[in-house]
C-alpha positions as CSV (number, residue, x, y, z in Angstrom):
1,X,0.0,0.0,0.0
2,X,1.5,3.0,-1.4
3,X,0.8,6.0,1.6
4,X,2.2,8.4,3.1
5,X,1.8,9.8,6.7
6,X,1.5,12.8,7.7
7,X,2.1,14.9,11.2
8,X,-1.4,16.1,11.8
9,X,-5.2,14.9,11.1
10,X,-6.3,15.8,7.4
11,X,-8.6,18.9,7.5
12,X,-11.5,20.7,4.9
13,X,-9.3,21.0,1.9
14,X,-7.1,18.1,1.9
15,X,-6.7,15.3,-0.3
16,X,-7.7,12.1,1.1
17,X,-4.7,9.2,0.3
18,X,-5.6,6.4,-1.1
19,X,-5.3,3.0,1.1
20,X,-6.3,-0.3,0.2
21,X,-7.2,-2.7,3.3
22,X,-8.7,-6.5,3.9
23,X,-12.9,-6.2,3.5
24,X,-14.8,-7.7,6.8
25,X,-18.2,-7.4,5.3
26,X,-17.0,-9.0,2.2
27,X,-13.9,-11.0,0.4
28,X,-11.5,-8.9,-1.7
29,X,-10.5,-5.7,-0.9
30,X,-11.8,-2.2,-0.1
31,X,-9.3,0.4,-1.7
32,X,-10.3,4.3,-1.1
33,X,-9.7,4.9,-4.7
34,X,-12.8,2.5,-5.6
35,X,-15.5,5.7,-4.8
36,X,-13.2,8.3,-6.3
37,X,-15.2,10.0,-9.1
38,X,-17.9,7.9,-8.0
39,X,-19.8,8.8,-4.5
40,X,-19.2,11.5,-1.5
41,X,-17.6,8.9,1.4
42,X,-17.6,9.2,5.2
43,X,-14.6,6.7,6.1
44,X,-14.5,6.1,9.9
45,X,-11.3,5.4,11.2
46,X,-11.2,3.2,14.6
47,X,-9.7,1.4,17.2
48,X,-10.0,-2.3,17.3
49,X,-13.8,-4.0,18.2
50,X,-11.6,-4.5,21.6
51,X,-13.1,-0.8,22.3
52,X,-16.4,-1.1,23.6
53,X,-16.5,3.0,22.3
54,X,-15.7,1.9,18.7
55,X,-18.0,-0.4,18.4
56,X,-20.7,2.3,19.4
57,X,-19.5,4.4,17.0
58,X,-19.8,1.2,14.3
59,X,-23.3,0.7,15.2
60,X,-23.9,4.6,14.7
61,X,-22.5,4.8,11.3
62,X,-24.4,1.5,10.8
63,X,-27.8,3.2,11.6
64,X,-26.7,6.3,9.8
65,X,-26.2,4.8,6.4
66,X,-29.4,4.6,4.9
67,X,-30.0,8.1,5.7
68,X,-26.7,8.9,4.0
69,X,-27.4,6.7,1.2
70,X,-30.2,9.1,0.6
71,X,-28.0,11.8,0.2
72,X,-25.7,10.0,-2.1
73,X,-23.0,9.5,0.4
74,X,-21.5,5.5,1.0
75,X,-20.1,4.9,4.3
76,X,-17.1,2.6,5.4
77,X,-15.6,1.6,8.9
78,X,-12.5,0.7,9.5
79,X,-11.1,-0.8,12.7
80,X,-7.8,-1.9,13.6
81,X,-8.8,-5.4,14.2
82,X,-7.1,-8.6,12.1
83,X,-10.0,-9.5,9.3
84,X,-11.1,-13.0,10.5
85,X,-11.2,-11.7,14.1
86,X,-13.6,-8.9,13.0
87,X,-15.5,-11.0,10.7
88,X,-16.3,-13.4,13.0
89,X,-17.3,-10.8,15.4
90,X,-19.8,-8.9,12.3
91,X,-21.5,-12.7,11.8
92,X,-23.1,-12.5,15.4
93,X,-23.6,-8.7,15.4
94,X,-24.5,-8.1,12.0
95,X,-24.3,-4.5,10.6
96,X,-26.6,-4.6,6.8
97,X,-25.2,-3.3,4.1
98,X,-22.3,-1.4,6.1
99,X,-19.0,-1.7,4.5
100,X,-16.1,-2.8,7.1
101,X,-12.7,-3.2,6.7
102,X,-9.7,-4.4,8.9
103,X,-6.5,-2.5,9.4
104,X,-4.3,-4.3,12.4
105,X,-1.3,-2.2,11.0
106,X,-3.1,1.2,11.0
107,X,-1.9,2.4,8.2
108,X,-5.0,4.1,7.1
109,X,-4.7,6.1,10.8
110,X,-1.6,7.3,10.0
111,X,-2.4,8.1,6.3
112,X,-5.1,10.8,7.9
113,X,-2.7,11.9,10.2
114,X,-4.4,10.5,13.7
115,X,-1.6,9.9,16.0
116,X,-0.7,7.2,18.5
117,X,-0.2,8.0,22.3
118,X,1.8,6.2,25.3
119,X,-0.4,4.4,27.6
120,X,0.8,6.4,30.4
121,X,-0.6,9.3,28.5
122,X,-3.9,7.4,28.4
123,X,-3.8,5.8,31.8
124,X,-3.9,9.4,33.3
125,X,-7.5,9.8,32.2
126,X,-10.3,9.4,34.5
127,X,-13.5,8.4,32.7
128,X,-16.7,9.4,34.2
129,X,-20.1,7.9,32.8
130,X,-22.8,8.0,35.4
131,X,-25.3,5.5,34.5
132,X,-22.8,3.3,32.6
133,X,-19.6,3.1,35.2
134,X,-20.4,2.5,39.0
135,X,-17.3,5.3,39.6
136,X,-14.5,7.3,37.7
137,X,-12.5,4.6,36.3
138,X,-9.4,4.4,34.4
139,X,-9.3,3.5,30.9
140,X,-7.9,-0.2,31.2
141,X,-10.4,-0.9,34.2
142,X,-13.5,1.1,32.1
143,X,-13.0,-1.2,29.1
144,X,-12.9,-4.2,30.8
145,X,-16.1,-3.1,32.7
146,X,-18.2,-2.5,29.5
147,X,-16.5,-5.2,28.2
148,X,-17.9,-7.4,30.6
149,X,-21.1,-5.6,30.6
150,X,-21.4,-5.8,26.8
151,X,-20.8,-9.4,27.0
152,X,-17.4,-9.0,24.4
153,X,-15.0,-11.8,25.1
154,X,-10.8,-10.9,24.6
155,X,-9.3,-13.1,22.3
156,X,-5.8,-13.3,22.0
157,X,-6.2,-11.1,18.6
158,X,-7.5,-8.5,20.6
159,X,-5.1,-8.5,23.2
160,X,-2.4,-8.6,20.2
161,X,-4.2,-4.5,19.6
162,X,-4.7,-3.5,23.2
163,X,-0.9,-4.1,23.8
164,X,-0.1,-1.3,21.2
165,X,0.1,2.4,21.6
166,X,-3.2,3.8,21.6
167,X,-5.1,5.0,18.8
168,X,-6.8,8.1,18.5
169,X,-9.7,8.1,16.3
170,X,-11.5,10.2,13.3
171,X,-14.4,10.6,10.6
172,X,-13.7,12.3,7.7
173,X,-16.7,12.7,4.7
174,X,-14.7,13.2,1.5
175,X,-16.6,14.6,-1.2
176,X,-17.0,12.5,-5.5
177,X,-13.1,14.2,-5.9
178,X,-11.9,12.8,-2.5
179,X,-11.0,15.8,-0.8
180,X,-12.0,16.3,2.7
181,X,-14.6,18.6,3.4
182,X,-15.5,18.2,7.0
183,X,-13.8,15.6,9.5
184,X,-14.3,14.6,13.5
185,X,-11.5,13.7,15.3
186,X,-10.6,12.4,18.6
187,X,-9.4,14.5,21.9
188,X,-7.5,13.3,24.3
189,X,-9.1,15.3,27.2
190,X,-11.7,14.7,29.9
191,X,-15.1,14.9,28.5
192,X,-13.3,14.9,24.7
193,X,-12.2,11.3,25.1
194,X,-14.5,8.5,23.3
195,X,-16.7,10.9,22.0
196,X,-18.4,10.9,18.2
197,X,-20.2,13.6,16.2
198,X,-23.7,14.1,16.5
199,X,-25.9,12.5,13.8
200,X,-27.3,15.9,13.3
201,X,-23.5,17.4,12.5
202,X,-23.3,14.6,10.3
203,X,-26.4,14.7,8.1
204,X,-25.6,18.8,7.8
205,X,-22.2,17.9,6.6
206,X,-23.2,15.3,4.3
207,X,-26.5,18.2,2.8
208,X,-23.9,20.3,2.3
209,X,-21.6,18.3,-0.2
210,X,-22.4,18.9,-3.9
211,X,-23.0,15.5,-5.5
């Protein structure tokens, strides 16, 4: 895969790279270059299904598509899970007509410019969720509590990803020419942290992109 990186998250105005990973919803591949000159694209870059936050934000884009769809704009996900991993986990939580694709390297991430941080960097954090978390709980001890909750089991291809530098993530709607004209990307700050766009920020992006 021919990509470069670059030091800081693409913005309204950039090029999107082209990247070519493993499809999850589907054999073959899934390269970026497939809906240039074709469709507008929201690509949502994530961390691995490990991430009980990521898989929300799947599920989002999932329930957000046909919307899209009516505003000529295809949707793809892509989290840093290996393929067979991640597909095995998409045949018992199915997501229609979503495309999802695997990138355990994260070479897409780096292609848009989100950045990796040092666990100590992450492990500082304090995450607060009343209703969800009994107390303010670290990052490691908040996943493996929704984790738990959610009923996701580790496997050892997900603890292959969690031992990594985290991953920041991003959404990014590219318009037919794939340049970016609106993106979403992740904070790493209290109350910033885990967060996604609003549907409604979303849908105005997509109404504004000339099709």
């Amino acid at each position: 895969m021919a990509t470069s990186n670059v030091d800081r998250p693409l913005q309204p105005g950039d090029r999107a790279p082209n990247v070519v990973l493993d499809a999850i919803s589907r054999e073959g591949k899934i390269s970026l270059d497939d809906f240039r000159g074709r469709s507008p694209l929201l690509i949502g870059l994530f961390r691995g299904l490990h991430c009980p936050f990521c898989r929300r934000h799947v599920a989002a884009m999932a329930q957000l598509k046909a919307a899209l769809h009516e505003k000529g704009v295809e949707c793809l996900a892509v989290v840093n899970t290996p393929v067979e991993r991640a597909r095995l986990y998409f045949r018992y939580h199915p997501t229609p007509d979503l495309l999802a694709a695997s990138d355990p390297e994260r070479a897409s991430h780096r292609a848009f410019g989100l950045r990796e941080v040092g666990m100590d960097t992450v492990m500082a954090l304090r995450v607060h969720l009343p209703g969800e978390l009994p107390e303010p709980m670290d990052v490691v001890a908040m996943n493996e509590f929704l984790n738990k909750k959610e009923g996701y089991e580790i496997t050892e291809a997900d603890q292959r990803m969690m031992a990594r530098r985290a991953q920041l993530v991003g959404q990014f709607l590219l318009d037919r020419a794939g340049i970016v004209r609106w993106s979403f990307t992740e904070v790493l700050e209290v109350g910033y942290t885990f967060r996604a766009p609003s549907p409604e920020e979303l849908m105005s992006a997509a109404s504004q992109l000339q099709h």
